[in-house]
C-alpha positions in Angstrom: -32.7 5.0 151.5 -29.4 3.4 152.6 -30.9 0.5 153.7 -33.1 0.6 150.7 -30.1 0.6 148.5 -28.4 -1.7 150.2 -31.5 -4.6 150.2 -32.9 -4.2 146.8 -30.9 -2.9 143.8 -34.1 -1.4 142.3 -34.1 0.8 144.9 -31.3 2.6 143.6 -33.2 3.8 140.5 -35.1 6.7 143.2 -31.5 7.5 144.4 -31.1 10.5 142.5 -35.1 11.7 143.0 -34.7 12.0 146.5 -31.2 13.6 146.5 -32.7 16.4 144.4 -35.3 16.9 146.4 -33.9 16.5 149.7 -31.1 19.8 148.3 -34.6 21.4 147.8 -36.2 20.8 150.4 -33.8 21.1 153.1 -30.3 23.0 151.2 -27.1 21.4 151.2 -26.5 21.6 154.7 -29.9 19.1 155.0 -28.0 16.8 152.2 -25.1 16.9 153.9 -26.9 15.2 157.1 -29.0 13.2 155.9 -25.7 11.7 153.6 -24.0 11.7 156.6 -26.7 9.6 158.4 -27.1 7.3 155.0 -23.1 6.6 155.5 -23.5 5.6 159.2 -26.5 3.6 158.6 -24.5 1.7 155.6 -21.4 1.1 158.0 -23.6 -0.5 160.7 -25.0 -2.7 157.9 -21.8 -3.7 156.4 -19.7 -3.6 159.5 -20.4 -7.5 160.4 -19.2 -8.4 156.9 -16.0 -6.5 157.4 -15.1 -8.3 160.7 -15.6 -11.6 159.0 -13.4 -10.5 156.2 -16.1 -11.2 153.8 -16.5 -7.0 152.6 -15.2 -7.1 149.0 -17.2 -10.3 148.5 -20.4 -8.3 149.4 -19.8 -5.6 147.1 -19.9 -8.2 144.7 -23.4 -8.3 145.0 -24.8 -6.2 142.5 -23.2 -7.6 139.8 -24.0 -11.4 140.9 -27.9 -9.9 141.3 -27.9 -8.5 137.6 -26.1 -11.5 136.2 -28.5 -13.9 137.3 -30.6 -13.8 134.8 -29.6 -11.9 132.0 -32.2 -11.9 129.6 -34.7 -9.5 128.1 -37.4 -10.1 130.8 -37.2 -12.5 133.1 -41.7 -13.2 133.2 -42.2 -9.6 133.5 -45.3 -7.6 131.9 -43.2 -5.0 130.6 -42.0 -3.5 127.0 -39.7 -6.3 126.6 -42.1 -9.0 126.9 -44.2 -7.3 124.8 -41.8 -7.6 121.8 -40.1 -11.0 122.8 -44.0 -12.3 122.9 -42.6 -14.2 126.0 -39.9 -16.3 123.9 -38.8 -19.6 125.5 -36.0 -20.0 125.8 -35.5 -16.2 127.0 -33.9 -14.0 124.8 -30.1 -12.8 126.6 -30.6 -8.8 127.0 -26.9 -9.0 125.4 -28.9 -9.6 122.1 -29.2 -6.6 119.7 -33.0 -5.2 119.6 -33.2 -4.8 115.7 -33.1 -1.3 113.8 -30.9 1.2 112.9 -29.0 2.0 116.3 -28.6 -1.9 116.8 -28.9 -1.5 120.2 -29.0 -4.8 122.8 -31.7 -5.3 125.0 -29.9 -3.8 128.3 -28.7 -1.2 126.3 -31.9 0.5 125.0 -33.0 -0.2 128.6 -30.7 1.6 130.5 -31.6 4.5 127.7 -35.4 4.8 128.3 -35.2 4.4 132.0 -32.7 7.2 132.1 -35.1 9.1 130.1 -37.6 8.4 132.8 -35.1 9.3 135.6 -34.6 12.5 133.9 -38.4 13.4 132.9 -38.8 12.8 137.2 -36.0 14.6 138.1 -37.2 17.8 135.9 -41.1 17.1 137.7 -39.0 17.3 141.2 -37.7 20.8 140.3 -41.0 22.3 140.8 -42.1 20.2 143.6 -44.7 22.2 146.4 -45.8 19.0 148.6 -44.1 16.0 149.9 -46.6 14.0 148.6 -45.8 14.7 145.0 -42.1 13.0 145.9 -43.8 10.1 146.8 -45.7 10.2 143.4 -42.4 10.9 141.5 -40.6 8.1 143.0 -43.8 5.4 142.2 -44.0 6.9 138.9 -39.8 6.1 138.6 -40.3 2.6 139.7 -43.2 2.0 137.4 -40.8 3.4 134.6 -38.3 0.8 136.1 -40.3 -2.2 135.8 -41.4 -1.3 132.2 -37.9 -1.1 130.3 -35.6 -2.5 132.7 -34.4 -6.1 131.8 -33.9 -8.8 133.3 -37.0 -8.1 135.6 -38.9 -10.8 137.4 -42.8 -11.1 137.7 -43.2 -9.5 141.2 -40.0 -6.8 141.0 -43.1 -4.3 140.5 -44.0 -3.9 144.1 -41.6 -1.5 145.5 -44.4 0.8 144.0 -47.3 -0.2 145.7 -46.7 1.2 149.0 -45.1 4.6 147.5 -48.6 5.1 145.5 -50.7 4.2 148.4 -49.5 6.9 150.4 -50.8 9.4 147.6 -53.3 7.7 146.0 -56.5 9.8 148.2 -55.1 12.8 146.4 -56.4 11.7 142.6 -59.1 10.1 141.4 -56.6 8.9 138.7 -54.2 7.8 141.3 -56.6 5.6 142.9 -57.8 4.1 139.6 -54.0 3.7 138.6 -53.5 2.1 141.7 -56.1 -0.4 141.6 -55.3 -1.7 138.3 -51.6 -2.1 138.7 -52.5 -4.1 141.7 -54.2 -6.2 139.4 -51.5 -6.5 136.7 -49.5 -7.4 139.4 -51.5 -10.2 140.4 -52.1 -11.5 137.5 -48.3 -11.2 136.5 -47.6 -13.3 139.6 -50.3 -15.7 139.0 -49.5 -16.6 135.7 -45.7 -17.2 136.2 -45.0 -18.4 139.4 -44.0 -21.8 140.0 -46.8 -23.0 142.3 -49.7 -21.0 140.6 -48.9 -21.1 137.0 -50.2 -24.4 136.5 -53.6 -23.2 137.8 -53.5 -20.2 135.3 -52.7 -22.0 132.1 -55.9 -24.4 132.8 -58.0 -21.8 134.0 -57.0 -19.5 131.1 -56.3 -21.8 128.1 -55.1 -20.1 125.0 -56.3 -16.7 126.1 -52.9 -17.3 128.5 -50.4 -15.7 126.1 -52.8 -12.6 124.6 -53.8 -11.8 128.2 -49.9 -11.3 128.7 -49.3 -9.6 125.8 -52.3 -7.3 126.8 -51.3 -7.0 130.5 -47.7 -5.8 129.4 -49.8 -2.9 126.7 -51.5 -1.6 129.6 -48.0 -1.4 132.0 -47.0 0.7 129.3 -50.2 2.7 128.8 -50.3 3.4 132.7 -46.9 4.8 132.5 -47.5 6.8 129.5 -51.0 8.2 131.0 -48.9 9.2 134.4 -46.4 11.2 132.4 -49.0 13.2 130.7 -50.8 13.8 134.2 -46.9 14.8 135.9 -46.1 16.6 132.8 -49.2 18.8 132.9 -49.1 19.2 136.7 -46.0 20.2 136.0 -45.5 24.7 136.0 -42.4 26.1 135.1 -43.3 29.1 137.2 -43.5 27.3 140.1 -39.3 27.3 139.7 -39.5 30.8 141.5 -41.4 29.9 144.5 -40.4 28.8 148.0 -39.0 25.2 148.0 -41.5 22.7 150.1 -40.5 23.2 153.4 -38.9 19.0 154.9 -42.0 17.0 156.4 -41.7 16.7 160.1 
């Protein structure tokens, strides 16, 4: 995870999943280690950039990442290209959203993927298997890539190998799986540099409604996974043994 977070900011959206459930699984003796370990592998990281005296400009990073391109969405299938209609020249998630709590774009963001965070974090109390961790945090990073802005065509694949790992366990999984792949594809085909020209004369005029359509079904996925976590989910579960730590 430390080399997770320290690679990818979207990583850091699964930060707070797998602290839960490593308290869980292993107490907070086992969170103490495995922060401990976290800490030592993020010092061996950053250690080269401290002996070239170029430390404060690396923590920099984050904020140079997310200021990049700071618009609504950034070619990504996902609510706010849905309700932008893929507006060129992007919309700046500074912008307010419209309605009554006159919200911008990052802002309302921020809101619904803490909602999602939090809806994942209750599922993880009542967690039995590892493999239902590695659901949760797929599950987070779809949420992610459907309200976060600012997100790029392909910043959807951190998911793909979490689901993978699960998806032999649902019938639903497997189907979910299969058609994000798609989405995916057809997210990177139709915006990237070197293949979008291909798209728009293979596709035509069906380009943009395809998009729009692709960006419903993100959102349907992620609303259909919910249901399937939330009814999964068993409050009485909350009494049992946590799952033990996979070897």
């Amino acid at each position: 995870m430390a080399l997770a977070a320290l690679t990818k900011p979207q990583a850091w959206v699964v930060l707070p999943l797998a602290a839960l459930s490593t308290v869980r699984c292993n107490g907070w003796a086992g969170f103490g280690r495995a922060a401990l370990g976290g800490a030592v592998v993020a010092a061996l990281v950053l250690a080269p950039f401290a002996v070239a005296g170029r430390l404060l400009d690396l923590l920099t990073l984050p904020g140079q990442i997310s200021s990049v391109m700071p618009v609504a969405s950034a070619n990504a299938h996902n609510i706010w290209w849905l309700l932008t209609g893929g507006a060129v020249p992007f919309l700046f998630d500074s912008e307010q959203v419209g309605g009554p709590l006159a919200l911008t774009y990052r802002q309302a963001g921020l809101g619904l993927i803490g909602l999602v965070a939090l809806f994942a974090l209750w599922r993880a109390w009542f967690l039995t298997t590892v493999w239902e961790l590695f659901e949760l945090a797929a599950f987070t990073i779809q949420g992610w890539f459907c309200f976060t802005t600012a997100a790029h065509e392909n910043h959807q694949f951190l998911l793909f190998p979490l689901l993978a790992a699960v998806c032999w366990r649902s019938r639903l999984l497997a189907a979910l799986l299969a058609l994000l792949v798609l989405l995916f594809s057809f997210n990177v085909l139709v915006h990237d540099f070197g293949l979008a020209p291909f798209a728009d004369e293979l596709l035509g005029r069906r380009n943009g409604q395809l998009q729009r359509a692709a960006s419903l079904l993100n959102l349907m996925i992620l609303a259909v996974w919910a249901g399937r976590l939330a009814l999964n989910g068993r409050p009485a579960r909350a009494s049992a043994r946590a799952p033990s730590a996979p070897d």
